[in-house]
N, C-alpha and C positions, 0 to 999 in steps of 0.2 A: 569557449562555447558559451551560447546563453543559456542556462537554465534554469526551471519554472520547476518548482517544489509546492506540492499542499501537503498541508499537515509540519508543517516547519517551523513549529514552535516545541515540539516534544518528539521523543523516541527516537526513532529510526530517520524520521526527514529531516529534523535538527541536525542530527550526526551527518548526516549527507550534502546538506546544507553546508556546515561548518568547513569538512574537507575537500569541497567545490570549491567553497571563497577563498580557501590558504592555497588551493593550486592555482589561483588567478583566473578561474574562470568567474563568467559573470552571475551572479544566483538572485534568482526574485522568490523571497521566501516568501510563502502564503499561509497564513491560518490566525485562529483567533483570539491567540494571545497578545496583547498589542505590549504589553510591556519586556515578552521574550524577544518579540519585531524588535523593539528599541534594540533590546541587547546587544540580539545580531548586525543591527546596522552597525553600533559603537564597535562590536569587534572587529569589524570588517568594511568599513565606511566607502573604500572603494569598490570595494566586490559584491556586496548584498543590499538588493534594494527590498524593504518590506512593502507588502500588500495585506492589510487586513482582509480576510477571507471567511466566512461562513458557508462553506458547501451545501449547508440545508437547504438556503435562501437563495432559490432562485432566480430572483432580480439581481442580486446584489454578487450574484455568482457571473451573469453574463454581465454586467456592468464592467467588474472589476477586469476579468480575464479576456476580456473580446478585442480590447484596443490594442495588446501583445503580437506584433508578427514577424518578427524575428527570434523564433525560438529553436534551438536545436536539439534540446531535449527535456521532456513533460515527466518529471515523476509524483504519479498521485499516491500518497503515500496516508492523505487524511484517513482515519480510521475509527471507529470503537468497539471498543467488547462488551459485553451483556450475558450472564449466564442465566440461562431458564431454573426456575424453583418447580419442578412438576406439581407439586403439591399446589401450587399458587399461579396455576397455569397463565399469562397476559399477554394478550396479540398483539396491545400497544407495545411492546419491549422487542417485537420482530419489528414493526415500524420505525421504533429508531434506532435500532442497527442498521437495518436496510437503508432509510435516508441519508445516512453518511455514507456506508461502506460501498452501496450499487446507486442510488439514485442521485449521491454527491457526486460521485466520481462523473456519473455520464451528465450531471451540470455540467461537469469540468469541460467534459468533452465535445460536449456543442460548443459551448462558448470558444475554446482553442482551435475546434478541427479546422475552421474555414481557413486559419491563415497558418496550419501547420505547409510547411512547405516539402518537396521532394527531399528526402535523405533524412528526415525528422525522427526523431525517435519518439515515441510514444510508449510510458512504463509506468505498466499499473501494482500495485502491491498490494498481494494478497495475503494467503495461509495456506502451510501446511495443513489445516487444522480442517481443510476442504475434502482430505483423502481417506479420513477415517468418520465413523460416527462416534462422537466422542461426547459421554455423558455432559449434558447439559447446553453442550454445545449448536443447540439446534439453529441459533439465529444468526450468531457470529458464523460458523461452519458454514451454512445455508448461504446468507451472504458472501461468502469468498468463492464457495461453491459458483454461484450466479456470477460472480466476479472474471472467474474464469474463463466461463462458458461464453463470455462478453468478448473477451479479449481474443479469443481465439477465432469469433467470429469477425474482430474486427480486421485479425489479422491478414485475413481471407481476402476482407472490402478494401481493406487500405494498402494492399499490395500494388496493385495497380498506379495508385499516386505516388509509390514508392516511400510511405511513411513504414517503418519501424515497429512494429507492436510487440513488446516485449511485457513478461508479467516476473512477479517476484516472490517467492513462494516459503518466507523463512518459517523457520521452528519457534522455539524458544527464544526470544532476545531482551534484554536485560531494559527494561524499559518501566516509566511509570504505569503501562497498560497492564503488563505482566507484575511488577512490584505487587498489584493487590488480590492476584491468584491465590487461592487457601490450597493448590494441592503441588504437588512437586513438578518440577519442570526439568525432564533430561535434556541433557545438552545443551543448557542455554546457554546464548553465547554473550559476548558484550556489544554494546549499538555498535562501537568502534568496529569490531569484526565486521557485524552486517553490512555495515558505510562499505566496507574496504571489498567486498565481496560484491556486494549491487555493483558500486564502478566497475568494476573488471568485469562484471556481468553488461553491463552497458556499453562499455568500450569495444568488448567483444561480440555485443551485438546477439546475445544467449538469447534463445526465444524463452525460457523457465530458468531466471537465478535461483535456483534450490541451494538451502544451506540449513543447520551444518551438512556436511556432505553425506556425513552416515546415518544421522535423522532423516534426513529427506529420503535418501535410498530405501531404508526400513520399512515407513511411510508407502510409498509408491509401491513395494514391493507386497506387502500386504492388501493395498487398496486393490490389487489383482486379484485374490482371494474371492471366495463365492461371497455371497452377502450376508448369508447367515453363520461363517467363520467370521466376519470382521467383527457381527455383532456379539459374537461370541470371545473373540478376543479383546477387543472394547469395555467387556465385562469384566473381563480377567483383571483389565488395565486401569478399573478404577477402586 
C-alpha cells in the first residue's frame, strides 16, 4: 500500500510510520522535523519518502500534498496539546490548538481529497479526551471534540465516492506529548501498542479505533451520563 502519514516525526505517526516501512509498504512521512525525515529515510531508504510538512501553512500545505495521487491510505495523525491556566485565561492558546488539530487536518484534506480515489481510506486521529470534560482540558478536548464531529460528517459525504472515513480515538499513550503531563495517566500504553492497534484498526476498516479497550469503554460509558454527573465525576477525577 501507499501511505501518507502527518505528524511522522514524533509519537504515535512515527511508530506507524516505522511498522508500515519494515512491512514493505510504501510511507511518505510528513511533518516538521526535517532531521527525524532524515532518520526515517536512513532507516528505511526504500520504504519511506520524506515530505517536510507544516500543517499551519496553508500554501505550503496544498503545495506539498496536492501532487500525491496514488494513495491508499491518509493517516493525519499531526497534533498538539495545550492545557488552559483558568486563572490566566488566553483565546490565543485555543487558536493554536485548533490550527493544528481541526484547521491542519482539513488543510490536509482539501489538498488530498480531490485525488483520493474509490476504496481510499481516510484516518483522522483524535482523543479520548473528546468524551469527558476534563479540568483544563478545554482546547485540546474541544478540538478532537470538532475533530470528531468532522469526521463523521465526512463520513456521510464520502460514502458515495466509496472513500473510507475512519477516526482514531486513544487514551493515554507513551509519547513526548504526554511525557510533559504533571498528572497521572491510567492505562497508558506504549506508541508501539497504539501502532499495532490503529493497523488492525485500519486493516479492518473500524469506523472508531478506541484503545486501550477498557479506557475507552469507561470513557464512553460514562460520557452517556447526564451532564451534570460527568461534571461532577470529572471533579472527583482531578
Amino acid at each position: 500500500m501507499n501511505i501518507l502519514i502527518t505528524g511522522a516525526t514524533s509519537g504515535i505517526g512515527k511508530q506507524v510510520a516505522l511498522d508500515y516501512a519494515a512491512e514493505g509498504h510504501t510511507v511518505i512521512a510528513c511533518g516538521r522535523n526535517t532531521d527525524v525525515l532524515a532518520e526515517l529515510e536512513q532507516r528505511f531508504p526504500e520504504n519511506i519518502a520524506a515530505q517536510r510538512l507544516d500543517v499551519t501553512d496553508a500554501d505550503q500545505t496544498m503545495q506539498a500534498l496536492s501532487s500525491y495521487t496514488d494513495i491508499d491510505v491518509v493517516i493525519m495523525s499531526a497534533g498538539v496539546c495545550e492545557y488552559v491556566d483558568i486563572d490566566r485565561f488566553e483565546a490565543a492558546m485555543f487558536e493554536r490548538v485548533f490550527n493544528v488539530n481541526v484547521f491542519g487536518m482539513m488543510r490536509c484534506v482539501e489538498a488530498l481529497l480531490p485525488n483520493l480515489k474509490r476504496g481510499s481510506q481516510l484516518v483522522l486521529v483524535g482523543s479520548t479526551a473528546r468524551l469527558l470534560p476534563f479540568t483544563r482540558a478545554e482546547a485540546y478536548g474541544g478540538s478532537k471534540a470538532a475533530m470528531q464531529y468532522i469526521a463523521r460528517t465526512l463520513q456521510v459525504d464520502l460514502q458515495p465516492r466509496g472513500i473510507c472515513v475512519q477516526t482514531v480515538s486513544p487514551g493515554f499513550v507513551e509519547t513526548p506529548m504526554t511525557d510533559a503531563n504533571d498528572f497521572e495517566m491510567p492505562m497508558r500504553v506504549s506508541v508501539e501498542f497504539a501502532s499495532d492497534r490503529i493497523r488492525k484498526g485500519i486493516r479492518k476498516k473500524a469506523t472508531d479505533i478506541t484503545f486501550p479497550t477498557t479506557f475507552g469503554l469507561f470513557l464512553k460509558l460514562m460520557s452517556r451520563l447526564p451532564q451534570a454527573w460527568q461534571v461532577a465525576l470529572s471533579k472527583r477525577m482531578t
